[in-house]
MILONU-269127 format. One line per 5 residues: number of its first residue (from 1); for each residue x, y, z of C-alpha. Coordinates in steps of 0.2 Angstrom, whole numbers, plus 5000, padded with zeros to 4 digits. Example, Ala and Ser with C-alpha at 12.3 -4.5 7.8 and 13.67 -1.06 7.14 Angstrom:
<rs>
1) 5062 4978 5039 | 5068 4995 5036
</rs>
This chain:
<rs>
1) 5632 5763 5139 | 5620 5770 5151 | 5613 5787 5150 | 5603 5798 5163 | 5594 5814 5160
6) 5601 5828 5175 | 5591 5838 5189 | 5592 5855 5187 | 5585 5865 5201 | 5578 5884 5196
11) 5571 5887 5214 | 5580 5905 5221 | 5587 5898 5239 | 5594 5916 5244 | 5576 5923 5244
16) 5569 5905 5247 | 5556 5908 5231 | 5551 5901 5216 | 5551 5912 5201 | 5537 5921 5197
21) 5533 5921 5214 | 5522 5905 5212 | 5525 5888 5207 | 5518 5885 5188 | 5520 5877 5171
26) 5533 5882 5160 | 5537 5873 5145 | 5531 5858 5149 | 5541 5856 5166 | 5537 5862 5182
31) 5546 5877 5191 | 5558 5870 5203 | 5562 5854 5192 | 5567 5850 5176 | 5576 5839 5165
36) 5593 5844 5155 | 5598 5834 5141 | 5616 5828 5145 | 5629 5832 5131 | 5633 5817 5131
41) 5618 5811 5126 | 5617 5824 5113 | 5632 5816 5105 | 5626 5798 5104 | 5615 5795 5089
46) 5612 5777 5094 | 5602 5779 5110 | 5585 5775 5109 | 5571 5787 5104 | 5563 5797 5117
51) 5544 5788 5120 | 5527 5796 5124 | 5516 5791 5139 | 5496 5793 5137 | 5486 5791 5151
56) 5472 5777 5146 | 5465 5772 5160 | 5448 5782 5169 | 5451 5800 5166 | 5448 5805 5183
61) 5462 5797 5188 | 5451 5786 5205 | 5466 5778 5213 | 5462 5764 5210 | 5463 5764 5191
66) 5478 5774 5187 | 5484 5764 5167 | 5495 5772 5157 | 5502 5766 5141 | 5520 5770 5131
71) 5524 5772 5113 | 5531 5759 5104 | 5550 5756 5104 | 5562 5762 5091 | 5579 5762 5090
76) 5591 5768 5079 | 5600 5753 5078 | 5585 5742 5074 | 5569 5737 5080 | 5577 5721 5087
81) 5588 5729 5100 | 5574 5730 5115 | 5580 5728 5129 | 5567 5733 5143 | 5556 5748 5150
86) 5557 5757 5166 | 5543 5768 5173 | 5542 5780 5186 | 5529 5788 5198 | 5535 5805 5209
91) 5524 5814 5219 | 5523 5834 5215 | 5520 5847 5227 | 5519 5868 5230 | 5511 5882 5226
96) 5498 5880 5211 | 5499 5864 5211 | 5483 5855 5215 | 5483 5845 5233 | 5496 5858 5241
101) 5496 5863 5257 | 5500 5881 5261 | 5515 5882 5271 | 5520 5862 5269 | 5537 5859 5260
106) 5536 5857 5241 | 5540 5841 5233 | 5552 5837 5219 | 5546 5823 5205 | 5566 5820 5208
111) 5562 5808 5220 | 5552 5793 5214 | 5538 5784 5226 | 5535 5769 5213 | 5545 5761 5198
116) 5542 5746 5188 | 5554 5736 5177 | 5551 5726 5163 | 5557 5717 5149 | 5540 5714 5138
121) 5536 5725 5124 | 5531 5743 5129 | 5513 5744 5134 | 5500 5747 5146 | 5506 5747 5164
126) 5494 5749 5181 | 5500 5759 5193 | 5496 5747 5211 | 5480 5753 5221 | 5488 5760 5238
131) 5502 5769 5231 | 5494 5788 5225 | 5483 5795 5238 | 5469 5806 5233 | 5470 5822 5232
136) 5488 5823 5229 | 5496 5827 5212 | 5508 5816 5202 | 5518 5813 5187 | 5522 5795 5179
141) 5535 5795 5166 | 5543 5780 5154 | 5559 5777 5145 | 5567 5761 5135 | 5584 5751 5135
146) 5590 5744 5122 | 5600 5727 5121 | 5616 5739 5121 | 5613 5746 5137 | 5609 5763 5130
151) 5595 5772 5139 | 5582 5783 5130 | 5578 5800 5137 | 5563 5800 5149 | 5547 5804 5142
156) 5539 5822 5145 | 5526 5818 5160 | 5508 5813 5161 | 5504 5822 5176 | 5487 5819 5186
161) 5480 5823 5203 | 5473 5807 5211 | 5455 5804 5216 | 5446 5795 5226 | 5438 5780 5217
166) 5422 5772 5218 | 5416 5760 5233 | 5417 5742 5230 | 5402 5733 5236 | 5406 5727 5256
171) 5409 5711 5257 | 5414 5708 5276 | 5421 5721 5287 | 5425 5723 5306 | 5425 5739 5314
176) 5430 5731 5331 | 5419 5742 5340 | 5410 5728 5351 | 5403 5731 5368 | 5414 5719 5378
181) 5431 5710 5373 | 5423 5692 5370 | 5417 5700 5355 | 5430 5708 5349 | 5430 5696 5335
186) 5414 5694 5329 | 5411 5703 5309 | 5401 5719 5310 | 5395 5713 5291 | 5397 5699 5279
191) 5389 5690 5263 | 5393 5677 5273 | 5409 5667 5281 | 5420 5680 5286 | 5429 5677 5301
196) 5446 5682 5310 | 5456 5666 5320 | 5472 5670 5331 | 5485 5660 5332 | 5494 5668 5351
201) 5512 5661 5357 | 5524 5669 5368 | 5513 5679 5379 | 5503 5686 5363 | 5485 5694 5366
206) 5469 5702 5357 | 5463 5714 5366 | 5451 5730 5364 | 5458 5747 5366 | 5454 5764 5358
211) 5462 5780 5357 | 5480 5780 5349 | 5476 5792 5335 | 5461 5781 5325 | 5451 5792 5316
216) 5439 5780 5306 | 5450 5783 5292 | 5441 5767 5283 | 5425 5765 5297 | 5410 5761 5285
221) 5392 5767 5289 | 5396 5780 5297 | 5405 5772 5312 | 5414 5780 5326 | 5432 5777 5329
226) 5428 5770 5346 | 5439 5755 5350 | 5450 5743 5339 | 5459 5728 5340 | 5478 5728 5351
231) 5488 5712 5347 | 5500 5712 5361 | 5518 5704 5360 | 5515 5702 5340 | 5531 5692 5337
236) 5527 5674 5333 | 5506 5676 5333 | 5497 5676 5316 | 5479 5682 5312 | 5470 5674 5299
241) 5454 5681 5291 | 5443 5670 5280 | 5436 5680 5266 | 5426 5670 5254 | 5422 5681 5239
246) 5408 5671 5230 | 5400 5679 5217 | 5414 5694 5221 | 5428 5699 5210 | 5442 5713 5209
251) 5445 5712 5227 | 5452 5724 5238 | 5456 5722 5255 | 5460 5736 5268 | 5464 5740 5286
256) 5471 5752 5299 | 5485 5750 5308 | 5500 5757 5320 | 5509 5750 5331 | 5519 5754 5349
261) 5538 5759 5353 | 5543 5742 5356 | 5530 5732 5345 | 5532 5723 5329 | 5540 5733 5312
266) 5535 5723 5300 | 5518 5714 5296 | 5522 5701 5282 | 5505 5698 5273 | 5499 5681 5266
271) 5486 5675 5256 | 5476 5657 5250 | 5463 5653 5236 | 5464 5635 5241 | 5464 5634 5261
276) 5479 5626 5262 | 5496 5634 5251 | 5499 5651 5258 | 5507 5663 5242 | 5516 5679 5250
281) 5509 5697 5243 | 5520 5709 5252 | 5528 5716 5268 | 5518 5730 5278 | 5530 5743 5285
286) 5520 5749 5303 | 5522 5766 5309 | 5525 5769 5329 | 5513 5787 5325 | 5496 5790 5317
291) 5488 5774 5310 | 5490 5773 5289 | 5476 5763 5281 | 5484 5749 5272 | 5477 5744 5254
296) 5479 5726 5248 | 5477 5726 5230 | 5470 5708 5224 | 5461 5712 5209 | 5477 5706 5197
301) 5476 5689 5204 | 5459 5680 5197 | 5461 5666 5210 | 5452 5678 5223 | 5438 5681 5212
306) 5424 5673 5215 | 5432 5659 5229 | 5425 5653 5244 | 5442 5648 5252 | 5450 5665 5249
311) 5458 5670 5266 | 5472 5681 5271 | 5486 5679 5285 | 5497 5691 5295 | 5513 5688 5303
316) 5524 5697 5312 | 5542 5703 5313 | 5555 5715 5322 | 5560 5724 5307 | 5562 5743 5316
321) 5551 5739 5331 | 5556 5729 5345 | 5552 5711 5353 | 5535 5717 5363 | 5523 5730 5363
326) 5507 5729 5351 | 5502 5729 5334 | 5484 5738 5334 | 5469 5736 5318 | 5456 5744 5316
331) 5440 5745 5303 | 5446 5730 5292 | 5436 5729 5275 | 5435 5716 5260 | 5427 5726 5243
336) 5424 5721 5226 | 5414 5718 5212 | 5399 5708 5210 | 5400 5697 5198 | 5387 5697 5181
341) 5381 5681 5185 | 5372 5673 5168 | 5356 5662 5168 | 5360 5643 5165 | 5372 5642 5178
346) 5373 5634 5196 | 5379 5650 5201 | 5364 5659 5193 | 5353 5646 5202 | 5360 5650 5219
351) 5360 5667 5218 | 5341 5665 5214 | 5336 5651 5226 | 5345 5657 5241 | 5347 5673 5249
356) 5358 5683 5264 | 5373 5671 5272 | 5363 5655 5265 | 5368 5661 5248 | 5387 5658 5253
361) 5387 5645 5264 | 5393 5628 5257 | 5383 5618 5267 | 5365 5624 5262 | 5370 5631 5244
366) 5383 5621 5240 | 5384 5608 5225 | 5382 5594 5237 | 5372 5598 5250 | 5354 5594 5254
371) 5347 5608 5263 | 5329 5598 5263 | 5338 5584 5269 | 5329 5571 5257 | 5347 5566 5250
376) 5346 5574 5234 | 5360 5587 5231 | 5357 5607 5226 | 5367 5601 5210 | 5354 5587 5206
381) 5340 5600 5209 | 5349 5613 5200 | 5351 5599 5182 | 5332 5594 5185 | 5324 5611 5184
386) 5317 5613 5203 | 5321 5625 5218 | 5331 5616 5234 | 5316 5616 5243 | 5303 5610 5226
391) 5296 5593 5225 | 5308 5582 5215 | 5306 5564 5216 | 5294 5564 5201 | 5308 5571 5189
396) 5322 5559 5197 | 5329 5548 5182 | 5316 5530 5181 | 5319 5513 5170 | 5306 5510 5157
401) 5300 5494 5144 | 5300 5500 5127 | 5294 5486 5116 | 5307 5473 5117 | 5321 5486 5126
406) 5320 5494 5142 | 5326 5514 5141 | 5333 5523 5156 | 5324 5542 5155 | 5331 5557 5164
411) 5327 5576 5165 | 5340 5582 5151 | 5343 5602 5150 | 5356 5607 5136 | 5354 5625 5140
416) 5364 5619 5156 | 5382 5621 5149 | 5390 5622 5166 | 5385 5601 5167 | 5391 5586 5159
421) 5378 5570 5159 | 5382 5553 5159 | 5373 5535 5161 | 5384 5524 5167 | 5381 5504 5167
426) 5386 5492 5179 | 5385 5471 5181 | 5387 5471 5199 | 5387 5489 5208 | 5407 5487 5208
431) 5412 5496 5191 | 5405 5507 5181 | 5414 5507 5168 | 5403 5506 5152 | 5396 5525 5148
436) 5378 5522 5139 | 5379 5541 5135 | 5389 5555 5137 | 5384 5574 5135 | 5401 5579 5130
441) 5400 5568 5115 | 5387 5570 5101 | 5374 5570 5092 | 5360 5571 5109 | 5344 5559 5105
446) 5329 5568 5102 | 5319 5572 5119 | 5303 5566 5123 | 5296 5582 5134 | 5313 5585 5141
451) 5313 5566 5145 | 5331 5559 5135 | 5330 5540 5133 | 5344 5528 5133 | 5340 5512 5127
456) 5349 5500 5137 | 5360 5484 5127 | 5355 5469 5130 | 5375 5465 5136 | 5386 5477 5141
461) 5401 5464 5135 | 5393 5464 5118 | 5391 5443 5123 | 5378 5435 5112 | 5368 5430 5127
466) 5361 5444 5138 | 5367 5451 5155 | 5360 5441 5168 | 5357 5459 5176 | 5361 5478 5172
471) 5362 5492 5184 | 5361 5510 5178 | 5365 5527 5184 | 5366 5544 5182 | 5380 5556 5183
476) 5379 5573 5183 | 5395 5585 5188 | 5401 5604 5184 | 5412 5605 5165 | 5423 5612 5174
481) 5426 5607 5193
</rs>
């Protein structure tokens, strides 16, 4: 049995007022809109009980951090009878309300702008970045099913006016303002990688243009409107933008856009945190009027933070546009976080030894490269203790006779957790397959001045005779690749 709290409307249409001459609070409900317990509910003492919503998240509700929470779920007929929750956000406006606009039509919290279902316990839910704008006024509300179908009442209503939140840290942006069209293209800023790649079929071009209604809604810097980037015959191009977030996380990703009378309706929006497997996010509705800044919200999806191959891709479609015209962009950003980076680890190290767009570029700070060129890797430099640019041929691992035994000594760090050592053993350079020590396995020898010796056997095969020969390396790779 399904169950829905009524509308009742207390605005006077024959004088086209609200009571009291102004829109206001009145127990707990707005003037204009309210809810009216159904009878019927009234008579069914089995539905569940009406919950409470609390705003938990910041308390100056940025719009970008908008969490609320329910009260648990009881039922009359049990605590085993959940079924699910439904949320629901409305936008309020009119007169008295904070964000209205004098002379603007009022809005009723009748009509919902985003709604969530779910069938875990009540809890916390996080309203998606994009969907409150600030400066406008809202109401979220809760209620709970139980496994009869039985609906509770809604919650009374948490009601907030948006702001806006905090600037992430920039991490590439494009304000597409260049000089002449060749580079159109190019980043304006980045820590480093970012870049856009078109992919053009069926007459499909980028352009520059300006005009159309951009108003630097997201420019950065102060940066004029001036030009942005037209994509014309949209259907069947794609634009890919490389982002790499290292050392970045809670990403947000964000852009202008409009489009023509006859250009593409829909923008279908991609991502990948491996370079290769393309996961869809959502589908960009494109207005033929006043560009709307477009927010992608990746900070839910840990596989953007703090990845060098994060990259996002837009296709195109009819949807209520037509088979030509343009698609246009304008002042594309990447935001987020950076990272509390701890000492004893690689990333630590690199953030330390390199600097500007060396400090994200795999091939001078990555793992295995050799920006000295000497053919020892940043990762070997990083486990013996030296810069990328220090002497190290002194510290590299060496073979030594200790009385009747030989040791192989090597530069040993336990405060490096992020590593795992190993020696490995070989007769014949082939196979390595006997492991003389292994950092993940305990107890570690004593060191001799941050020197660890191993003591090699006289036969890796246990023979009684010794090896005609033994070859000996060292491994060092991340605990967690």
């Amino acid at each position: 049995m399904a169950h829905e709290d009524s509308m009742i409307y207390l605005r006077d249409y024959a004088t086209n007022a609200w009571p009291g001459g102004s829109w206001t609070v009145s127990n707990g409900n707005q003037l204009g809109y309210g809810y009216q317990y159904l009878a019927s509910e009234a008579a069914d003492s089995l539905i569940p009980q009406r919950p409470a919503v609390t705003a938990t998240g910041d308390p100056s509700f940025p719009a970008s951090g908008l969490t609320f929470t329910s009260s648990a779920f009881a039922d009359p007929q049990g605590a085993g009878t959940y079924a699910r929750t439904q949320w629901r956000l409305a936008e309020i406006s009119g007169p008295g309300v904070s964000g209205y606009v004098a002379g603007t039509p009022p809005k009723y919290e009748i009509n919902s702008i985003w709604t969530q279902d779910s069938a875990m316990a009540p809890g916390s839910v996080t309203i998606p970045y994009g969907i409150a704008i600030p400066g406008k006024t809202y109401r979220v509300r809760v209620r709970h099913q139980d496994t009869s179908g039985r609906w509770s009442r809604w919650s009374a209503p948490a009601q907030f006016a948006a702001t806006t939140p905090p600037p992430g840290l920039l991490m590439h942006y494009w304000n597409f303002n260049a000089l002449n069209a060749a580079n159109l293209l190019k980043v304006t800023d980045t820590i480093g990688g970012g870049t856009i790649t078109p992919v053009l079929t069926n007459g499909a071009a980028v352009v520059d243009d300006n005009g159309q209604d951009f108003f630097a809604e997201n420019a950065r810097d102060n940066d004029p409107a001036g030009k942005h980037l037209r994509l014309n015959n949209p259907l069947g191009a794609t634009l890919t933008f490389a982002l790499p977030t290292t050392h970045y996380e809670n990403v947000v990703v964000k852009y202008e856009t409009r489009r023509s009378g006859q250009g593409a309706g829909l923008q279908n929006v991609s991502y990948t945190t491996n370079g290769s497997t393309w996961t869809p996010l959502t589908t960009v509705t494109v207005v033929d009027g006043i560009p709307v800044l477009q927010v992608l919200d990746f900070r839910s999806i840990a596989e953007s933070d703090d990845n060098p191959l994060f990259a996002i891709r837009i296709t195109f479609q009819q949807g209520a546009g037509g088979t030509a015209g343009n698609n246009r962009f304008d002042n594309f950003t990447i935001e987020g976080d950076e990272l509390d980076i701890q000492p004893g680890t690689y990333a630590h190290w690199r953030n330390v030894n390199f600097t500007g767009a060396d400090r994200f570029d795999e091939a001078v700070s990555g793992p295995e490269a050799s920006p000295t060129g000497d053919g020892v890797s940043n990762v070997m430099r990083y486990a013996h203790g030296v810069g990328p640019y220090d002497p190290v041929l002194h510290l590299l691992p060496v073979l030594v006779k200790s009385g009747g035994n030989h040791q192989f000594r090597f530069r040993f760090n336990p405060a490096l957790t992020d590593l795992v050592w190993r020696v490995r053993a070989s007769n014949n350079l082939g196979t390595w397959s006997s492991t003389l020590f292994d950092s993940t396995v305990g107890p570690i020898p004593p060191l001799d001045n941050g020197w660890l010796p191993v003591t090699l056997p006289a036969s890796l095969t246990g023979n009684p005779s010794p090896d005609a020969q033994i070859f000996v390396r060292l491994e060092v790779q991340f605990a967690n690749p």
